[in-house]
Each structure stands twice: as structure tokens, then as C-alpha cells.
MARMI-174591 format. One record per residue (C-alpha): z, x, y; residue in one letter. Coordinates in pm, whole numbers, plus 50000, padded with zeros to 5 digits. Layout:
ZXYA...
END
This chain:
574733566904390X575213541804104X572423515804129X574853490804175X576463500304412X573183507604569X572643470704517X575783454604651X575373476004959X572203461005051X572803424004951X575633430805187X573443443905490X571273411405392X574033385805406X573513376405049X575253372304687X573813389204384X572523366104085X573033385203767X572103367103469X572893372803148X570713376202808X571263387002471X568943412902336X566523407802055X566673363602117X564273353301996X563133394601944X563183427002091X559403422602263X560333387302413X563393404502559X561633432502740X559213402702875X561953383902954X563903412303153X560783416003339X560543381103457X564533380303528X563943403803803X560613390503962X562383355403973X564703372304206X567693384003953X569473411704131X571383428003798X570863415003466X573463417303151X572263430602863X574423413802578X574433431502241X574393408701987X577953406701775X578513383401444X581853379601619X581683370302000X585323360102035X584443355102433X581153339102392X580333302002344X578143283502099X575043288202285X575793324202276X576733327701928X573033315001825X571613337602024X573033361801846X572513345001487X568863347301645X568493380901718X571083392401409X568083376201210X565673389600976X565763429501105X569003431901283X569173442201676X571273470701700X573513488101962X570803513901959X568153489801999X570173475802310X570363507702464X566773517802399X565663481302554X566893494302878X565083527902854X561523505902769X562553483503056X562743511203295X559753527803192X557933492603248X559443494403596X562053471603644X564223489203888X567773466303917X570413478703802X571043468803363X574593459403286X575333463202927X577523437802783X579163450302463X582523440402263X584243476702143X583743479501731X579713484501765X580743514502042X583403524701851X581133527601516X578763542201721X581233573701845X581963574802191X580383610502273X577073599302110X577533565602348X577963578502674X575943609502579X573063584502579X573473555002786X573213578403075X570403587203039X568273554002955X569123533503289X572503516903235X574223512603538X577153495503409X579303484503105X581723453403022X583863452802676X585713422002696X588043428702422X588943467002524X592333455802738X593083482703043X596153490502837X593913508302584X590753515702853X591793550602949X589153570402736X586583549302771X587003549103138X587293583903203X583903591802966X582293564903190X583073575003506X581983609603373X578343597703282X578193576603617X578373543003426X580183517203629X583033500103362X583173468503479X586473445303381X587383408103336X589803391403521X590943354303425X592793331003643X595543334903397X595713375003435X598673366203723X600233400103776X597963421703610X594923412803847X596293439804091X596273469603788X593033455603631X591003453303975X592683492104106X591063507903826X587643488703825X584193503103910X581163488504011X582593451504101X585353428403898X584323404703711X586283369303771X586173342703485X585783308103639X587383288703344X590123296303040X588703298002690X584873309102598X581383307802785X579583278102799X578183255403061X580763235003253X581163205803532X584613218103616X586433249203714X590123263303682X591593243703938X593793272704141X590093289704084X589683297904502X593663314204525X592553332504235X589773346604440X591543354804714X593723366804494X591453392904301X589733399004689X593123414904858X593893434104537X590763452104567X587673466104851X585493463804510X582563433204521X583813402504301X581433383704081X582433348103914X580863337003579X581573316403255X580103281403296X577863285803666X574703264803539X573253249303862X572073255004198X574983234404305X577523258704127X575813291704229X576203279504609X580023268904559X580763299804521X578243322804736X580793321405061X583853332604834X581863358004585X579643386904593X578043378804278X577313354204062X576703359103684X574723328003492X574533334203078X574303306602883X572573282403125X569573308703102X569953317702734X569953280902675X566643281602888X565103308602619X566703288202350X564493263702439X561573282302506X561843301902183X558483289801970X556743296502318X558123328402337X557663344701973X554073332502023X551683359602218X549493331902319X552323310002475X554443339802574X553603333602954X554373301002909X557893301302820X558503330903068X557483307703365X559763282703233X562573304403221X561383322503542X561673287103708X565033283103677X566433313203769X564633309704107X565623279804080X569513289604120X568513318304396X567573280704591X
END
């Protein structure tokens, strides 16, 4: 069984909704990150995206985008090294299922044979392309199913009647975008945003998650009756933003990692 499945399964037995944050790989570097993973899942993160880093994140906010600039700094993060980051993470022992978070050129440079051909095998449990539309999905999602790699797709409030076609051919759980336009941390949501959940829930007997601007315990518990998941990204990356001198800094490593370990308890309340 797919680990996330797996996952969902028992959060369901448990009466509870998965917190799956979201980091890019290689902010502030590629040792931080595995650090940072590690602490992710002993704060009680139940999934964690693994964001490649992309000079052109047309879904991803500001706070995003310098993560990227971050880890696209000085010797370049890679798909490769994104991949291989879950393989080290997995060999450290983190065992919760790693969600990599990719846009389609880097996969596409990469060659598609040579990408599934490895992400099998180094503990990815999932993938989400945000600019690969379900129109133009079909290889991709046949070479995924075929290496037991959940593809994972976005749904946004203004998808109307395409939620039904996206959500029939998803895997693992769909992904529901709280707000129009990029990620970034928000007070307010799309205001039809709990018909659209009910909306994506009949259409399909698939766990939902809800991200794009959840930054508070507040947020995460608005939507724990109506979800089974709740993804938090730039909240958290903001966290590491912040934390970054701590963390590029062996003797204040631990430091920063408690800081950012903090919060994301923090949201699990």
C-alpha cells in the first residue's frame, strides 16, 4: 500500500486531519533541509511537501520565491538533489509519507523514464505539478500509477465543472486551493470556499486536503471538520526564513529547529 494511503487510513481510525507542511529543498541548504524534515515529523507533521526549487514558481508567493532564490544560490539545488533528499531522509528514519512538489519543465528536462525510474525507489509517496493540466496528464499519470507514486492534483474554487474530471482521476487525496491567485499567508478565504468543499467531497471517496494561505492554529481548526488534510507552506517556510542564520550555523542549528518545531506543533494545537 502507498504510504499515504496508509496514512489517511489511520488518521481516519483516529478521528483526526493530517498536517502536511510544506518546505522547499536546499532553504537555507541541503543539510538544514534534511534537519528540518526530521523535526517536521517529530513536531507531529503527518506528510511533508518537498518543493523543488524553480526560478519560475508561477503558483508560489513571494515568500516562496525567496526560498527558492535561497536555495537556487551559490551551488544550485537540483531535481536530483530533491529526489536524493528523500532517499537521505529515509535512511535517517523518517517514516511519513514525502510528497514531492514539482512544476513540469525540471521533470520534463529530466526525461520521464529516468524520473519515475527513480523516484520509486528513494521514498516518494506522492507527486503534485501544478502547471501539468489533466488535459495533458495522461502520461505522466499512467507512469505514476505504474511506479506506485500517488499524482496528486489541484483543484481551485474556480475549477466549476471540471472538479468532477480532475478529482475522478486523482490518487492519493485532492488537493483544494483555499484562495484564487498565488500562495501566501492570508486572513480571508474564497468566500463560496465550504460549497466548494462539498463540492470536491461528493465528486470523489478520495481524502481532500485545503492549502494556500492556512497560517494559524485558528485556520488549521476551521477547516479540520470539513477536510482530511491540511497543507501549511509559507507560514512554515517563513518560520525557516527567519530562522535561517540559526540554521546555516552548526552551533545554532538546534536552535532554529526548535523554533520552527514550535510552530508546527503549534498548529497540530
Amino acid at each position: 500500500m502507498n504510504l499515504i494511503d496508509a496514512a489517511f487510513a489511520r488518521l481516519k481510525d483516529e478521528g483526526k486531519t493530517a498536517l502536511i507542511p510544506f518546505i522547499t529543498v536546499g532553504d537555507p541548504n541541503l543539510d538544514s533541509t534534511l534537519a528540518i524534515i526530521k523535526q517536521l515529523e517529530q513536531s507531529g507533521a503527518d506528510m511533508i511537501e518537498l518543493g523543488v526549487p524553480y526560478s519560475d514558481p508561477l503558483a508560489d508567493g513571494p515568500v516562496i520565491q525567496r526560498a527558492s532564490e535561497r536555495a537556487l544560490r551559490g551551488t544550485t539545488v537540483t531535481l536530483l538533489n530533491c529526489i536524493e533528499m528523500a532517499d537521505r531522509a529515509r535512511q535517517e528514519g523518517v517514516r511519513i509519507p514525502l510528497i514531492l512538489f514539482t512544476y513540469f519543465n525540471p521533470v520534463l528536462q529530466f526525461g520521464l523514464e529516468k524520473f519515475f525510474a527513480l523516484i520509486q525507489t528513494k521514498g516518494i509517496s506522492g507527486l503534485i505539478i501544478p502547471d501539468l493540466p489533466i488535459e495533458e496528464d495522461e502520461e505522466v499519470r499512467t507512469m505514476a500509477e505504474a511506479a506506485n507514486v500517488h499524482l496528486i492534483p489541484l483543484v481551485a474554487p474556480t475549477s466549476k465543472d471540471r472538479v468532477t474530471r480532475i478529482s475522478q482521476k486523482a490518487r492519493g487525496f485532492v488537493y483544494c486551493v483555499s484562495s484564487l491567485g498565488v500562495t501566501g499567508v492570508r486572513t480571508d478565504f474564497h468566500s463560496d470556499i465550504d460549497s466548494f468543499l462539498a463540492t470536491v467531497r461528493e465528486a470523489t471517496d478520495l481524502p481532500i486536503g485545503i492549502g494556500f494561505g492556512i497560517s494559524s492554529r485558528d485556520q488549521v481548526k476551521r477547516f479540520e471538520g470539513v477536510c482530511d488534510a491540511v497543507i501549511v507552506g509559507s507560514a512554515i517556510v517563513r518560520q525557516i526564513e527567519e530562522a535561517q542564520l540559526l540554521l546555516e550555523n552548526a552551533d545554532t542549528r538546534e536552535q532554529g529547529l526548535n523554533q520552527i518545531g514550535q510552530f508546527v506543533a503549534g498548529l497540530k494545537g
